[in-house]
C-alpha positions in Angstrom: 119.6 207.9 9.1 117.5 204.6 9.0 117.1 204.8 5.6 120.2 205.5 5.2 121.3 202.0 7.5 118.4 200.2 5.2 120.4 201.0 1.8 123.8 199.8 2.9 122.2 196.8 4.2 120.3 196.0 1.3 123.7 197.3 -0.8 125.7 194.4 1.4 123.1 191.4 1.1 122.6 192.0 -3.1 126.5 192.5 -4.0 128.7 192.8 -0.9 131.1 195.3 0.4 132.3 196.1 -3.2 128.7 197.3 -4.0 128.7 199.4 -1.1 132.6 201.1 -1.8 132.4 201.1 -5.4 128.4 203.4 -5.4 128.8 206.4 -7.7 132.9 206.1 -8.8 131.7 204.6 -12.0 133.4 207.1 -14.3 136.3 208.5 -12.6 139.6 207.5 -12.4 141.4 206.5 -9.1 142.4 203.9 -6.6 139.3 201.7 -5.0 137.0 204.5 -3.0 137.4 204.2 0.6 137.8 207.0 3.1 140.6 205.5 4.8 143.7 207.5 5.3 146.9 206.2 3.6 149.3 205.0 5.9 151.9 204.3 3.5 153.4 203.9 0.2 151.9 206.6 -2.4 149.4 205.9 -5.8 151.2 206.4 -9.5 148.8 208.7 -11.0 149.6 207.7 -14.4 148.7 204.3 -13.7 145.0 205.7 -12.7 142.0 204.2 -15.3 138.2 204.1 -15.2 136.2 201.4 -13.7 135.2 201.3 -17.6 138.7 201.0 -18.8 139.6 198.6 -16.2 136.9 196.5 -16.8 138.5 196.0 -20.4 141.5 194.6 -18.7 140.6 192.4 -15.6 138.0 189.0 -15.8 134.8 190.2 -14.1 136.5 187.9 -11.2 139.4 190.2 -10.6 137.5 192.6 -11.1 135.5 191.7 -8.7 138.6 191.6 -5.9 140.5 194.5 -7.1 138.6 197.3 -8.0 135.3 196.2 -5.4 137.7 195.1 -2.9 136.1 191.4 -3.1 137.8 188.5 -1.4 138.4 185.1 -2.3 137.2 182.2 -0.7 139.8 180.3 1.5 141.8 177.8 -0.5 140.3 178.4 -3.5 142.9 180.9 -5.3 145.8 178.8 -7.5 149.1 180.7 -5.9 148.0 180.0 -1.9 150.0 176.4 -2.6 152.5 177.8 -5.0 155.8 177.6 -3.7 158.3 177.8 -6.8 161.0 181.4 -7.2 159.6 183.8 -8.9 157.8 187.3 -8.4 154.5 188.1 -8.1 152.6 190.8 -10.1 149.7 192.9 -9.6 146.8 191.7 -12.1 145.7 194.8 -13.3 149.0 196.6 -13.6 151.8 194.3 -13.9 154.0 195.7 -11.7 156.0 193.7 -8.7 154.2 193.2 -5.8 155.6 190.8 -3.8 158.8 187.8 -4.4 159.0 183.8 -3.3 161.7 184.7 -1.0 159.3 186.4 1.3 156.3 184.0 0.6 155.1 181.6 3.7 152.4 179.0 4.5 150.4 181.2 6.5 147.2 178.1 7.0 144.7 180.7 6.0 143.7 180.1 2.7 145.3 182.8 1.0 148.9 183.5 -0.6 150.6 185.2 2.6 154.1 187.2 2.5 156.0 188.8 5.3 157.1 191.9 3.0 156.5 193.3 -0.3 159.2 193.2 -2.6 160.3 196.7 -1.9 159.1 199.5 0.6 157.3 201.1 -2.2 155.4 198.4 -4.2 152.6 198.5 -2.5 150.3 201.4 -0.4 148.7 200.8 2.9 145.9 202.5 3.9 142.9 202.2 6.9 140.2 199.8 5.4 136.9 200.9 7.8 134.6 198.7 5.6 133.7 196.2 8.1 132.4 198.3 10.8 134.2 198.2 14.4 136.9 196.3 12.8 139.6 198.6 11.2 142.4 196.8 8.8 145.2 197.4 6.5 144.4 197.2 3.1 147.0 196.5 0.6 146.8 198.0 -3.1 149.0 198.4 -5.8 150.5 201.4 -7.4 147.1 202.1 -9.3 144.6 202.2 -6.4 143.4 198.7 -7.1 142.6 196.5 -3.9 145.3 193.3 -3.2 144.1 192.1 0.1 145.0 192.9 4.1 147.8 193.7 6.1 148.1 191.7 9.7 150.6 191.5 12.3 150.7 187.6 12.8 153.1 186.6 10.9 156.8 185.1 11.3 159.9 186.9 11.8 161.6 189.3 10.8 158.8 191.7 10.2 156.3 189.4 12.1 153.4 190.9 9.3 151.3 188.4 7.1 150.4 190.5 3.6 147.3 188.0 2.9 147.1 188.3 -0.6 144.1 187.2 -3.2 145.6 184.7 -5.9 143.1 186.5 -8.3 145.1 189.8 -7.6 148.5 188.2 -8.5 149.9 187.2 -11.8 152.8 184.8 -10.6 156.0 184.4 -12.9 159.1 182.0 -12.0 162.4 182.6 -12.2 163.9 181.7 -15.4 166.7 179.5 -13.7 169.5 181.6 -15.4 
């Protein structure tokens, strides 16, 4: 048991939580590893890749955040001041995440939304990684880690999706 304690200590001081999550899933295909239940929303199989095969897609950055569940230091991701219409995509699969019209200035550093842009965009499921504090992590459709879910945000759902930018690909409306 100690040793056990030592390894995911030393795991957490050399490459952080990611390191810890993301020990023996190299080859298999899947959302982030986690033993966290899903709360709601449900993975696209299809969509499922490799830590290899993603690799070949994402910078080592967002790779980093989305398939170690990293996190981006406050105020230093490019969408947490970006206020123009427009959708937001996941990174890795280019799907629709999240919309403007649901975007607020949450102060915390991160791109914050009271909703996705549907019900189904995005899964929820229990995050136990930091221990005695349980969250809501937010993934895409393919398992790959977006950021948390918390209930402090405005009306009407009064929920703040805080969002890494390095997780979003942003596009604005065309005006037309």
């Amino acid at each position: 048991m100690i040793k056990s304690l030592w390894i995911v200590l030393a795991a957490l001081a050399v490459g952080g939580v990611g390191a810890v999550l993301s020990k023996g899933t190299r080859g298999v295909a899947g959302p982030v590893p986690s033993n966290g239940k899903i709360i709601s929303g449900s993975f696209n199989a299809s969509e499922f890749k490799t830590n290899a095969q993603w690799r070949k897609i994402l910078t080592p950055y967002q790779y980093y955040i989305m398939r170690e569940a990293g996190t981006e230091m406050p105020y230093s991701g490019k969408l947490d001041q970006e206020f123009k219409r427009g959708i937001y995509l996941s990174a890795a699969t280019h799907q629709p995440v999240f919309s403007s019209a649901a975007k607020f200035h949450s102060g915390t550093g991160w791109p914050s939304f009271w909703a996705p842009i549907d019900s189904d965009a995005v899964v929820l499921r229990w995050d136990y990684s930091l221990p005695g504090e349980p969250r809501i992590e937010v993934l895409d459709k393919a398992g790959n880690h977006l950021g948390h879910l918390f209930y402090d945000g405005p009306p009407p759902t009064g929920e703040r999706f805080c969002i890494n930018s390095a997780a979003l690909i942003f596009v604005p409306d065309s005006g037309k």
